[in-house]
C-alpha positions as CSV (number, residue, x, y, z in Angstrom):
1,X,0.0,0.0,0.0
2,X,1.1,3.3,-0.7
3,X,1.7,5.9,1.9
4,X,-0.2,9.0,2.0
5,X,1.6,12.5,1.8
6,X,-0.4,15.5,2.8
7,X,-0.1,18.9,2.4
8,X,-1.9,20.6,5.4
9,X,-2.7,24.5,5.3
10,X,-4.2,26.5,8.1
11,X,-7.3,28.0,8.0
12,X,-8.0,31.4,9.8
13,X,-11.8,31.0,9.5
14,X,-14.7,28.4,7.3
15,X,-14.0,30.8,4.1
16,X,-10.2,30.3,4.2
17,X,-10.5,27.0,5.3
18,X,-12.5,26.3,2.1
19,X,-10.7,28.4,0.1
20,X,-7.3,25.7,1.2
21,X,-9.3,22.8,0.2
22,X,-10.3,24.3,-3.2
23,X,-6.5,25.2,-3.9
24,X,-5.1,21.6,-3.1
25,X,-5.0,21.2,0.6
26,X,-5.0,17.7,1.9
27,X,-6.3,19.1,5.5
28,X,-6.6,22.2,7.3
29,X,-5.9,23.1,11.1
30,X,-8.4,25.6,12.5
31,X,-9.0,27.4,16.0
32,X,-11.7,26.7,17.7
33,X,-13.8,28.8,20.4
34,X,-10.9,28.6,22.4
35,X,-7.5,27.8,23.7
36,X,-5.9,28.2,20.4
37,X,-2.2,29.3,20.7
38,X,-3.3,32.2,17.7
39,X,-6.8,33.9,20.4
40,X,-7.4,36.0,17.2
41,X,-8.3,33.1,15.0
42,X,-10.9,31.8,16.7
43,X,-14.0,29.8,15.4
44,X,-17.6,28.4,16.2
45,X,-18.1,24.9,16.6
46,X,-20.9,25.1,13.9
47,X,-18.5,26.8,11.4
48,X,-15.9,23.9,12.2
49,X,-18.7,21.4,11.4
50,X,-19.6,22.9,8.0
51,X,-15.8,22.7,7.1
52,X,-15.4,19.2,8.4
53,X,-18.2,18.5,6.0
54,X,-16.7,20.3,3.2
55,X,-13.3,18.7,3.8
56,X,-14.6,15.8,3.8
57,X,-16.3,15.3,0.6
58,X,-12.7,15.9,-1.0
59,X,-11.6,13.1,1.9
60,X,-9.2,16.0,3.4
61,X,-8.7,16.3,7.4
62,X,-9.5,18.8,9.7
63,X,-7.6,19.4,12.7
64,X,-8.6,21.5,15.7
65,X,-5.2,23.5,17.7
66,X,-6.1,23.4,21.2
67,X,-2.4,23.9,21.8
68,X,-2.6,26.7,24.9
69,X,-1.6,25.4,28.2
70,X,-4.7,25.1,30.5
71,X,-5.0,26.2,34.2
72,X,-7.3,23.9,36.8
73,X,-10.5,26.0,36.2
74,X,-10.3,25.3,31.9
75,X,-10.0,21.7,32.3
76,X,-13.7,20.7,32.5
77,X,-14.5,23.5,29.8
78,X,-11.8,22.3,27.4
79,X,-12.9,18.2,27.6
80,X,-16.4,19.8,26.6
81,X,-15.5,21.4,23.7
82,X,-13.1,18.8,23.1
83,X,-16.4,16.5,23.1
84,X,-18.1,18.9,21.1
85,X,-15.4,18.8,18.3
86,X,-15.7,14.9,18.3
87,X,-19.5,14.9,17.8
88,X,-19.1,17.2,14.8
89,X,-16.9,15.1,12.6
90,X,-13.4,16.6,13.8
91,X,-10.4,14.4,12.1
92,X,-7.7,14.9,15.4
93,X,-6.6,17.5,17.7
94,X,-3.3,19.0,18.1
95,X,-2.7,19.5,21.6
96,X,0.4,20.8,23.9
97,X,-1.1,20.4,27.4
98,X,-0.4,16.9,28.3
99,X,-4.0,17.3,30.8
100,X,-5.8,16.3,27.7
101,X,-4.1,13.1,27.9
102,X,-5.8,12.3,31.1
103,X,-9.1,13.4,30.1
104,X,-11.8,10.4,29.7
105,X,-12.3,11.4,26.0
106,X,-14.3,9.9,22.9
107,X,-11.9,8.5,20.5
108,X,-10.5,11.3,19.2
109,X,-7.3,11.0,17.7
110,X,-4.5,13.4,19.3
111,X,-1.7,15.2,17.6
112,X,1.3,16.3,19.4
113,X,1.9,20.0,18.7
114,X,5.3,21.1,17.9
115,X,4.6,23.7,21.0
116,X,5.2,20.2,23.2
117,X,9.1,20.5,22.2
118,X,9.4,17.5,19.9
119,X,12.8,17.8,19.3
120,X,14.3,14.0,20.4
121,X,13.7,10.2,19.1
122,X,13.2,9.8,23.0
123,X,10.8,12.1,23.6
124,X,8.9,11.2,20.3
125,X,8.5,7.5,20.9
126,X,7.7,8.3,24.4
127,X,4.7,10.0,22.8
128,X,3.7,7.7,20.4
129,X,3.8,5.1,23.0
130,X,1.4,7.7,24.9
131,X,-1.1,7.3,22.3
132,X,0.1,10.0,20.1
133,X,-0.7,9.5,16.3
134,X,1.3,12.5,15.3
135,X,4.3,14.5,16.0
136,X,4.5,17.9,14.7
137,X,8.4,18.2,14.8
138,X,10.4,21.4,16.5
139,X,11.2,23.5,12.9
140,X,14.9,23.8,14.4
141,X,15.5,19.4,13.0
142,X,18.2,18.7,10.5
143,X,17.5,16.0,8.1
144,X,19.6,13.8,9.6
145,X,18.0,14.4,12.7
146,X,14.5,14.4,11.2
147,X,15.5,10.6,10.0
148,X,16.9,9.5,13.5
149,X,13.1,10.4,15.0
150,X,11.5,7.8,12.0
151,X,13.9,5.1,12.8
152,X,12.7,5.4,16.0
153,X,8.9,5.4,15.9
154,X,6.5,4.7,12.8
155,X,4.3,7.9,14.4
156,X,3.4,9.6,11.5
157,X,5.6,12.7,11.2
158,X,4.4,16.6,10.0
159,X,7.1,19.9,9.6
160,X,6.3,23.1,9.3
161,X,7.9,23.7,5.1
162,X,6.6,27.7,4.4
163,X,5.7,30.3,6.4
164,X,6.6,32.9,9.2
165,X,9.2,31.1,11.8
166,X,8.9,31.3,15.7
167,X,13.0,32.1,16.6
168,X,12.2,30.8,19.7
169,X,12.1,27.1,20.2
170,X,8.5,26.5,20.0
171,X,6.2,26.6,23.0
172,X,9.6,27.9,25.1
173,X,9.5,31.4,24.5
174,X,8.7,33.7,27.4
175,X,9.7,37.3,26.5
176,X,6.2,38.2,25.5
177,X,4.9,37.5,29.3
178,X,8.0,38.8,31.1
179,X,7.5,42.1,29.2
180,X,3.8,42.7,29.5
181,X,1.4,39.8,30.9
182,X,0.4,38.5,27.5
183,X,1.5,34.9,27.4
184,X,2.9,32.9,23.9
185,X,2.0,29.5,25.5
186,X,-1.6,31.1,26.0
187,X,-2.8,32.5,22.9
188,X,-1.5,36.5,23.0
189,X,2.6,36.5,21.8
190,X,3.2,40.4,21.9
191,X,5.7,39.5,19.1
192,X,8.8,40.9,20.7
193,X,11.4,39.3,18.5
194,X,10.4,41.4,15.3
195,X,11.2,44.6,17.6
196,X,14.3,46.6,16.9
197,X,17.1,46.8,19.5
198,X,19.8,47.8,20.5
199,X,23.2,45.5,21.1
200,X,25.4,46.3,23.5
201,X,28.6,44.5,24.3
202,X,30.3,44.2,27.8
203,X,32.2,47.4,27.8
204,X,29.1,49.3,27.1
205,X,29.5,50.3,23.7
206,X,26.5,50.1,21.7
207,X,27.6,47.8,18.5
208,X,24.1,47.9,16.3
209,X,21.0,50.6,16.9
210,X,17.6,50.3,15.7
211,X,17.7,47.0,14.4
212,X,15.5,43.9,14.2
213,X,18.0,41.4,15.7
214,X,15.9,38.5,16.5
215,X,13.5,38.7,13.7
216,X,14.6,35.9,11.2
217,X,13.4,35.3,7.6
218,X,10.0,33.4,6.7
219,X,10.8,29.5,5.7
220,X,10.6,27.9,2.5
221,X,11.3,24.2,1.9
222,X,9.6,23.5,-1.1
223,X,12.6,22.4,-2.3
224,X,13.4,19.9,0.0
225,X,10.3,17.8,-0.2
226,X,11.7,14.5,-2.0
227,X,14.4,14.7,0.6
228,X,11.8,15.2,3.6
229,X,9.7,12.7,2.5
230,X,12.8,10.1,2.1
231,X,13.7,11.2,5.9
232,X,10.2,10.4,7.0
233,X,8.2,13.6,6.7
234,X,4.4,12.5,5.9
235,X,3.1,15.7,6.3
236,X,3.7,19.7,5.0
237,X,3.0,21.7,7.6
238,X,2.3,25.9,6.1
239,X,2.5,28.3,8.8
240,X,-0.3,31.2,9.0
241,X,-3.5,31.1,10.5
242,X,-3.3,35.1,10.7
243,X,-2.7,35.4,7.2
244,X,-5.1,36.3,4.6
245,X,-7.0,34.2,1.5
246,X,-3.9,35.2,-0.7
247,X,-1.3,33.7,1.2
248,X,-3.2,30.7,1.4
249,X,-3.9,30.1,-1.7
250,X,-0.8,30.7,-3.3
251,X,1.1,28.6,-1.1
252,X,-1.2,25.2,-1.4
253,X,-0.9,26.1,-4.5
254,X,2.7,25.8,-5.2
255,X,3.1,23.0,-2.8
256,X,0.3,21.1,-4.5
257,X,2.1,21.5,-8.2
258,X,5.7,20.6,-6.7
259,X,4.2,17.5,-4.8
260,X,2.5,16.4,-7.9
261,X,5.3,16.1,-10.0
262,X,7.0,14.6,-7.0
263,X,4.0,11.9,-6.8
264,X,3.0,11.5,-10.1
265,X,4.1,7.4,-11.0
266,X,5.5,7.3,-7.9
267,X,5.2,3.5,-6.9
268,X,5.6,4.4,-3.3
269,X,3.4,7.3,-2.4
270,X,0.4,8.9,-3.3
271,X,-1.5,12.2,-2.4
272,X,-4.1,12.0,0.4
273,X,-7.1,13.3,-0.4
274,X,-9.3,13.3,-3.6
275,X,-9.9,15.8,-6.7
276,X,-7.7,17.8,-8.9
277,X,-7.6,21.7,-8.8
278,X,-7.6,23.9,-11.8
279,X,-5.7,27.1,-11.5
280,X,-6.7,30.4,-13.0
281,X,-2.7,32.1,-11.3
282,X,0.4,31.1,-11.2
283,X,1.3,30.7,-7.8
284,X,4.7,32.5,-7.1
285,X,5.7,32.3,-3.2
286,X,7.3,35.5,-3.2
287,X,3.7,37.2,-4.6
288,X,2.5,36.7,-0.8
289,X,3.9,37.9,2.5
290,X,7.3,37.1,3.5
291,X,10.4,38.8,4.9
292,X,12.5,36.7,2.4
293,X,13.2,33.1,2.6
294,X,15.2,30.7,4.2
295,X,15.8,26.7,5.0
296,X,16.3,27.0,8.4
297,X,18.4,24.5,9.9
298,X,17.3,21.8,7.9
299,X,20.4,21.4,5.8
300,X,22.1,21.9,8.8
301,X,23.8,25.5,9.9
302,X,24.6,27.3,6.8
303,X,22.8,30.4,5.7
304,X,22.7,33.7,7.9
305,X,18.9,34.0,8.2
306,X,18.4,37.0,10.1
307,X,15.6,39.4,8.7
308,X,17.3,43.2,10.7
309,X,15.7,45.5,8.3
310,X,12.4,44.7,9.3
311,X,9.8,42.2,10.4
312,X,7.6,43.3,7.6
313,X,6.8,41.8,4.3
314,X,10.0,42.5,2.0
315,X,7.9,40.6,-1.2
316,X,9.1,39.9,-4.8
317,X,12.5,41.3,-6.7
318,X,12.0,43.9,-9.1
319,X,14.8,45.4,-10.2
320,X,17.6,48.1,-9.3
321,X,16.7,51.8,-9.4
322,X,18.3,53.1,-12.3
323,X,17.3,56.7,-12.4
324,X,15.2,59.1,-9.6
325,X,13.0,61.4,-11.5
326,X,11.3,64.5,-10.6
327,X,8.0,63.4,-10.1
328,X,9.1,59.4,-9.9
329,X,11.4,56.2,-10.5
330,X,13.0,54.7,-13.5
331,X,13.1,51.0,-12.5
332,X,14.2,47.4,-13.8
333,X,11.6,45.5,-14.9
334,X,9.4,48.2,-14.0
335,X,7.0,46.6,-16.6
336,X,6.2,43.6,-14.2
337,X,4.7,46.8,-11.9
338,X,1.1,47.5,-11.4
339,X,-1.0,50.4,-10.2
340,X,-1.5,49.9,-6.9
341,X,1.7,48.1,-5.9
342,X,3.6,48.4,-3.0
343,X,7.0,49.2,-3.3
344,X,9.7,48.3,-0.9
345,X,13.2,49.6,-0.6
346,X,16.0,50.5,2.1
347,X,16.2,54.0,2.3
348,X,19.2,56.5,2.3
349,X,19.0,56.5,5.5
350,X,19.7,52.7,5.9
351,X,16.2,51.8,6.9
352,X,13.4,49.8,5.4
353,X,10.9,52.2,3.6
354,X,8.0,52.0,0.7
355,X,5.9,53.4,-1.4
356,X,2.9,52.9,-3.0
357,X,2.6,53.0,-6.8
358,X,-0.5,55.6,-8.1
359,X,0.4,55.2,-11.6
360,X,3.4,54.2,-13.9
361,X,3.4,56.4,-17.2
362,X,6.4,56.2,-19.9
363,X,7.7,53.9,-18.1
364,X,8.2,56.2,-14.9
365,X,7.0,54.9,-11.9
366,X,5.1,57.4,-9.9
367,X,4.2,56.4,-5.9
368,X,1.8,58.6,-3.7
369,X,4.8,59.7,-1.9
370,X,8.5,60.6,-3.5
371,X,11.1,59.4,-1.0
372,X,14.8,59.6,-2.0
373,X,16.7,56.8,-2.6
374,X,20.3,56.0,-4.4
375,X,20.5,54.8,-7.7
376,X,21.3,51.2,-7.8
377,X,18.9,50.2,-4.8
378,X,17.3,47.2,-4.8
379,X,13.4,47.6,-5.4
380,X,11.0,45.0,-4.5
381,X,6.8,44.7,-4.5
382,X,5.9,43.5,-1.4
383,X,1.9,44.3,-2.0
384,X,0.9,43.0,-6.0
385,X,-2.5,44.7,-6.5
386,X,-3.2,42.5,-10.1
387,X,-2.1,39.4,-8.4
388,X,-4.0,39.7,-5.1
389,X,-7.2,40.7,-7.3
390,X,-6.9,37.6,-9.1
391,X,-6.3,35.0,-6.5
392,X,-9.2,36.8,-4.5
393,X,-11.6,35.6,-6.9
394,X,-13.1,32.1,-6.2
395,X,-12.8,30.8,-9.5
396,X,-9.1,31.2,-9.1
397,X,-9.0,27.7,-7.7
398,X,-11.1,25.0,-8.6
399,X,-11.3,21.6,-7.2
400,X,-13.1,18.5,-8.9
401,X,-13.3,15.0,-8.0
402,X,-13.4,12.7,-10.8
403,X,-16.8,10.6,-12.1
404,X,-17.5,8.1,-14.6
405,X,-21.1,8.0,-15.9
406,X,-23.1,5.4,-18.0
407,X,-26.5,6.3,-19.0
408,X,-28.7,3.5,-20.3
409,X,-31.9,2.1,-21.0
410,X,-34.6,0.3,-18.4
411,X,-37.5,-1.8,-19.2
412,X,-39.7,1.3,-18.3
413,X,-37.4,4.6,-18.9
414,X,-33.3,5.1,-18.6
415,X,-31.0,5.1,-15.7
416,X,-27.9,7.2,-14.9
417,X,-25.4,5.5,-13.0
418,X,-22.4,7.5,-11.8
419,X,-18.8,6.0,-9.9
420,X,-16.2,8.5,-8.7
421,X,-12.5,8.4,-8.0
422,X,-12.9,6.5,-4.9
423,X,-15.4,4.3,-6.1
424,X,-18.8,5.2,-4.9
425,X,-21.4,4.7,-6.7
426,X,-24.5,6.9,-7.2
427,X,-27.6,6.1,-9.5
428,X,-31.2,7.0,-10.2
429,X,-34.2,5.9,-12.8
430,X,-37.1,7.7,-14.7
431,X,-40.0,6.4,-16.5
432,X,-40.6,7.4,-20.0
433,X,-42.2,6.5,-23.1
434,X,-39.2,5.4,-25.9
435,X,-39.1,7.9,-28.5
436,X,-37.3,7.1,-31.7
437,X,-35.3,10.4,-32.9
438,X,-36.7,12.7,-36.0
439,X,-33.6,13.9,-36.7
440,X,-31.3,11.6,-39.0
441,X,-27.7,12.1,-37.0
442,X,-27.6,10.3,-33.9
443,X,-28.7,12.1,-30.4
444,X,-26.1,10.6,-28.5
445,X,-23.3,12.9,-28.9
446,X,-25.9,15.6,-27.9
447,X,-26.9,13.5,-24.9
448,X,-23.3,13.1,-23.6
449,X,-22.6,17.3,-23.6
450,X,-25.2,17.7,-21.6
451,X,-24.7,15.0,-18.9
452,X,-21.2,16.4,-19.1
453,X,-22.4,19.6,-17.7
454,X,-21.4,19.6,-14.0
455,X,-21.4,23.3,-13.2
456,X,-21.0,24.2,-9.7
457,X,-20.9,20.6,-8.4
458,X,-17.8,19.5,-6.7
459,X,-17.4,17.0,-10.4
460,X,-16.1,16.7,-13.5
461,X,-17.0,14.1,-16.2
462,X,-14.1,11.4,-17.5
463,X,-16.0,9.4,-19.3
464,X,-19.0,8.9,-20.5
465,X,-20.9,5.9,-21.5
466,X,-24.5,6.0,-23.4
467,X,-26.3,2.5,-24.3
468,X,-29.1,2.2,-26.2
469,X,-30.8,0.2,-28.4
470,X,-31.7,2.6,-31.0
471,X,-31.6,6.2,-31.7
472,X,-33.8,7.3,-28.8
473,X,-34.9,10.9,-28.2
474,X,-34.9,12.5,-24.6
475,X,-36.3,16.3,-23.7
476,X,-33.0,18.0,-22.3
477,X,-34.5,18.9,-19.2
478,X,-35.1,15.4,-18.2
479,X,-31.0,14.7,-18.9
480,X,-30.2,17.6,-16.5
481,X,-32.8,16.3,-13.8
482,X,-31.0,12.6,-13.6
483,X,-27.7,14.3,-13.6
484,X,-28.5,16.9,-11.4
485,X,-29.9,14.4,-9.0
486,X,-27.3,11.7,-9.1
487,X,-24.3,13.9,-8.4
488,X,-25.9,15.3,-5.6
489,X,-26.5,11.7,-4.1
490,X,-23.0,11.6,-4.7
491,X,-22.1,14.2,-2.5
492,X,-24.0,12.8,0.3
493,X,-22.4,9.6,-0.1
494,X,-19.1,10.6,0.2
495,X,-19.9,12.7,2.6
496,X,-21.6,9.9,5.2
497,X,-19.2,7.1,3.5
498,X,-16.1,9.1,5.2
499,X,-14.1,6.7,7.8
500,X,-12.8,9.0,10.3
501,X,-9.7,7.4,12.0
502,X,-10.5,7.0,15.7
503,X,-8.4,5.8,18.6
504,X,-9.5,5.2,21.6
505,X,-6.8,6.3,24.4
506,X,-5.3,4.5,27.5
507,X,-3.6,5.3,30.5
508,X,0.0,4.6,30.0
509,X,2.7,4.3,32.6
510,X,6.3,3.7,30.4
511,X,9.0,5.7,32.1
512,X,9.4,9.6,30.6
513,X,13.1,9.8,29.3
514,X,13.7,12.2,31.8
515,X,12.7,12.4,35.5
516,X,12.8,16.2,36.2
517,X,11.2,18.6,34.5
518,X,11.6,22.1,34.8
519,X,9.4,25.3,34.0
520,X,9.8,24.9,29.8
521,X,7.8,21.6,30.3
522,X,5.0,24.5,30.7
523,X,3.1,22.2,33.0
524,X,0.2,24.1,34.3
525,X,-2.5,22.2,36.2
526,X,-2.8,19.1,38.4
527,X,-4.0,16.4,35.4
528,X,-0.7,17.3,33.7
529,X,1.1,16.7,36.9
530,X,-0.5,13.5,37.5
531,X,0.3,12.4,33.6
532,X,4.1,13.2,34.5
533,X,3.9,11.4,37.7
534,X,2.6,8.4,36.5
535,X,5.3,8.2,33.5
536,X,8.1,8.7,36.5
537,X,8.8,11.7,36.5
538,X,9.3,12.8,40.1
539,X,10.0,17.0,40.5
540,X,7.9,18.9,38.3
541,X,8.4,22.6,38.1
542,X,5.6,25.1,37.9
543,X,4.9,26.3,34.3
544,X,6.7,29.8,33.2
545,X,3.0,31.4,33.5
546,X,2.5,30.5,37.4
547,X,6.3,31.5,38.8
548,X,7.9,34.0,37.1
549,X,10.9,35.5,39.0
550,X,10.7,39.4,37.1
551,X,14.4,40.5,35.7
552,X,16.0,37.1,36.7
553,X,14.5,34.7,34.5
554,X,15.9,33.1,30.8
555,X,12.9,33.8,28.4
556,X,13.9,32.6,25.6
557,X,16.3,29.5,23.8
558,X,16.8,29.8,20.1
559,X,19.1,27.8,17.4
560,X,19.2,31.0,16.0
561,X,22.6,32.7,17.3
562,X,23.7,36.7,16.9
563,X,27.3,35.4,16.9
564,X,26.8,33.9,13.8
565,X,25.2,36.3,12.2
566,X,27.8,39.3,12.6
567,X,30.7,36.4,11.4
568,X,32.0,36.1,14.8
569,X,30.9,32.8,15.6
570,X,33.5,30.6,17.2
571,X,32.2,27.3,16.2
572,X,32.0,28.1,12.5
573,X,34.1,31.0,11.7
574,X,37.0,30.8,14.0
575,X,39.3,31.8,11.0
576,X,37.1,34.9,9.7
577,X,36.2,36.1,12.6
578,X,38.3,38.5,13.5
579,X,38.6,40.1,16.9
580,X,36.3,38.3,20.1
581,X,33.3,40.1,21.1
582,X,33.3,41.3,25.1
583,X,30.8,39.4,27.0
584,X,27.8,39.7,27.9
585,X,26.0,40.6,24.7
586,X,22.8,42.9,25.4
587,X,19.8,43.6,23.8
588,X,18.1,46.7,24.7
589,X,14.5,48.0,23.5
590,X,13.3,51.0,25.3
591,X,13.4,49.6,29.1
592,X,13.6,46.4,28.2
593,X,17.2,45.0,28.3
594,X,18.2,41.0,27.5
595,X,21.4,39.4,28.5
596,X,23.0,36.9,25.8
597,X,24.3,33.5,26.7
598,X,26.0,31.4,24.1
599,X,26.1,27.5,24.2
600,X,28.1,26.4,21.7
601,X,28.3,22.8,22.0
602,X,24.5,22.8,21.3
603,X,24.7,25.7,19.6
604,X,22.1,27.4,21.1
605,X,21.3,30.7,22.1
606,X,19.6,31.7,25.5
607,X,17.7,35.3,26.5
608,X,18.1,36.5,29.9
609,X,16.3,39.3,31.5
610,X,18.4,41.9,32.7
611,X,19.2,41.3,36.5
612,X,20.1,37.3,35.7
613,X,23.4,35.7,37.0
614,X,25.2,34.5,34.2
615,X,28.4,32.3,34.0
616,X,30.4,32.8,30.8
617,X,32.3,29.7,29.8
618,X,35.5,30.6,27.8
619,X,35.9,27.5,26.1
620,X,32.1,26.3,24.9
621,X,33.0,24.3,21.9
């Protein structure tokens, strides 16, 4: 049997989540009511339910985050609406609070989230053997990490591929609720990595002003899929459930086509859910939100990937400036511009600026406001007013499931029979008197264009069979009405002929890998105490949320290293790197000041608050 690969978008609300099934998307993850780690993408149960059905008829998933860490008073609240979710048709839950693994649940099958720091073959099996049926893998994994995790569990595997990244190892970033009371692991991240600081070495001497040090590039992978799925990868995780339609769809959408060509005669997987879609765009990932792209870690530590200019959208290349006019810009390629545009551009200043475009004429490219900036500057759109227009439109991406029809005579009248891509099977009879045609050319040909005629209906006609015994006249309308009628049987029947997986859990008892836990286990309430307990573990620290120590506490640890990306990393470019930085590093923004603390044999970066104790190793390596 061929394994499944799945391509699994997020869904802000029921339109986008459509709108992701229609461009190519195996599943969709969605928030619901509550405790969603995104509290501004929330959705009713009843708008979950008519996206579950949706999905469904296309045999894609849908997946419910309830990845927030709960207190004592949710608990009873969340197994509800976990219930809830269940009733409706829900495919699996991705969850970080290990308290839903001691809830008496209905068989709902549970997802890891990547929040729960899935970073180890250990702690992975350890899950699986938990009842886990997924692991949504830390984005920090190499490949040959990635492939060590598979060798050591069959769990079914999903990584995060495109999208914004967290420079914080997921679920273990606290700077948001040491600055101001809105927790990450709760649903309100105040964002403070795309802020600009200041960095300040140990003398005092301010090295960098103004600058966005911790916020990195958006990720891109779509290159790496063959190699992904070879490591184990079953699923392709796109970050942005605060993005809009656009985003979405273009990056199914180029996903979908590179995994086609991936799958297509491939004698060992297959795609995982049903239909083909029809693109009206070309999907271009650089047309959509992104502070340029980068692969992360999963080649291994190779690319500087921090984003200083800013945390905003830098967009698509255009081309250098070549000449600044009086009332506008002579660009490169300023023919792939647009009226409505938005420009982007580092200033003369050294900052990151735009513009937008009000109209391009002779070739000059006039915005609503001139700004100065040298000739030779790198000019890119970061807003494409055609583009966005056009993938806006619903007919942009359409998605049809496959159907077979044969149309043939009864004793009393005809029957259409119809069979899909998945084999169901729809059909339905009228009575009628067997009129011989007037006409001398045959009426089947006529016949077949108009059972052909699907429409709006989620089908397309392969093939069409018509069988009669002579050259029999039918009224048209009566060929609509026994088409119209049979495909929508056929959306019934795949919808109630859906086989949700289900899994019934059990309490488990194998040992944790570990027997202490401190607070970046995020363990909030007494049922995720008791879960620990019972694996082994014996000291359990209080979650981040429920002891913070203000000043003295590490809020953040990152793969992500500042070192590295000013060249003086010790590890990598001992021979380039010039003259040692004094210790400690400090990032300061407004009041706000962060120690840095280096840990090169990991090579890991930790953030500090301000009146921490740190040791400095000299030799880390």
């Amino acid at each position: 049997m061929k394994k499944k690969i799945e391509i699994l978008a997020p869904a802000k609300n029921l339109y986008q989540g459509m709108a992701a099934i229609n461009a190519g998307a195996d599943a969709v993850y969605i928030g619901a009511p509550q405790f969603g780690a995104r509290s501004n993408a929330t959705n009713s149960v009843e708008d979950i339910a008519e996206l579950v059905k949706y999905a469904h008829l296309f045999k894609a998933k849908v997946f419910v985050v309830i990845n927030t860490i709960l207190y004592d008073n949710e608990l009873e609240t969340c197994k509800n609406l976990i219930c809830e979710l269940y009733e409706v048709g829900v495919d699996a839950l991705i969850v970080q609070d290990m308290a839903i693994m001691e809830m008496d649940l209905p068989p709902i099958v549970i997802h890891a989230s990547t929040q729960a720091n899935n970073r180890n073959p250990k702690h992975v099996k350890f899950l699986a053997d938990a009842g886990m049926k997924r692991v949504v893998l830390a984005r920090e994994l190499n490949l040959d990490q990635i492939k060590e995790i598979s060798n050591a569990t069959d769990v079914e595997l999903e990584f995060f591929v495109s999208g914004a990244l967290c420079v914080s190892f997921s679920g273990n970033c606290y700077m948001s609720i040491a600055g101001g009371e809105r927790s990450a692991n709760r649903g309100s991240c105040a964002q403070n990595c795309r802020l600009p600081y200041n960095l300040i070495d140990g003398t005092g001497k301010t090295l960098i002003s103004n600058s966005h040090l911790l916020s990195i590039k958006d990720l891109d992978l779509s290159d790496q899929l063959p190699n992904l799925i070879e490591a184990g990868i079953t699923s392709f995780k796109i970050e942005g459930r605060l993005k809009d339609v656009v985003y979405v769809k273009n990056n199914v959408s180029f996903l979908r086509k590179k995994l086609d060509a991936f799958l297509e005669n491939n004698d060992k997987y297959e795609k995982a859910s049903s239909g083909k879609t029809a693109y009206n765009f070309e999907a271009e990932m650089d047309r959509s939100f992104n502070r340029g792209y980068t692969h992360y870690f999963v080649n291994h530590r190779k690319e500087k990937i921090g984003s200083w200019e800013t945390p905003k959208s830098q967009g698509q290349v255009i081309g250098k400036l070549i000449e600044l006019k009086h009332n506008g810009y002579v660009i490169e390629n300023a023919h792939l511009l647009n009226n409505g545009d938005g420009l982007y551009f580092i200033n003369d200043n050294g900052e990151a600026d735009g513009a937008q475009i009000n109209t391009i004429t002779n070739n000059i490219v006039i915005p609503n406001t001139l700004k100065p900036i040298k000739v030779g500057t790198m000019i890119f759109r970061n807003a494409d007013a055609a583009f966005n227009k056009l993938v806006e439109r619903e007919d942009s991406a359409i998605r049809k499931i496959s159907v077979n029809l044969k149309f043939t005579e009864t004793p009393t009248g005809f029957q259409l029979s119809a069979i899909d891509e998945d084999n169901h099977e729809a059909s339905a009879s009228f009575k009628a008197e067997k009129e011989l045609s007037k006409k001398g050319e045959s009426s089947i040909p006529n016949i077949k264009k108009n059972l052909a005629k699907t429409g709006n209906t989620p089908f397309i006609v392969d093939e069409i069979e018509v069988d009669f015994s002579a050259n029999l006249f039918l009224p048209i309308s009566k060929i609509n009405e026994i088409r119209r009628i049979v495909l929508e049987q056929l959306v019934d029947i795949r919808v109630r002929e859906y086989k949700r997986e289900e899994y019934q859990k059990t309490n488990t008892d194998h040992p944790y890998p570990v027997s202490q836990l401190d607070f970046t286990y995020n363990v909030s309430n007494a049922m995720a105490r008791a879960f620990y307990k019972r694996h082994g573990v014996t000291e359990i620290e209080k979650a981040f949320e429920l002891q913070w120590d203000p000043g003295k506490s590490r809020v953040m640890t990152t793969k992500y290293c500042v070192k590295y990306e000013l060249g003086k990393c010790p590890k990598f470019q001992r021979e380039t790197m010039g003259e040692k930085l004094t210790e400690p590093l400090v990032l300061k923004h407004g009041e706000n000041e962060y120690k840095l603390k280096f840990n090169c044999k990991p090579c890991e970066m930790e953030i500090w608050e301000k009146d921490a104790e740190l040791e400095f190793d000299e030799d880390r390596i």
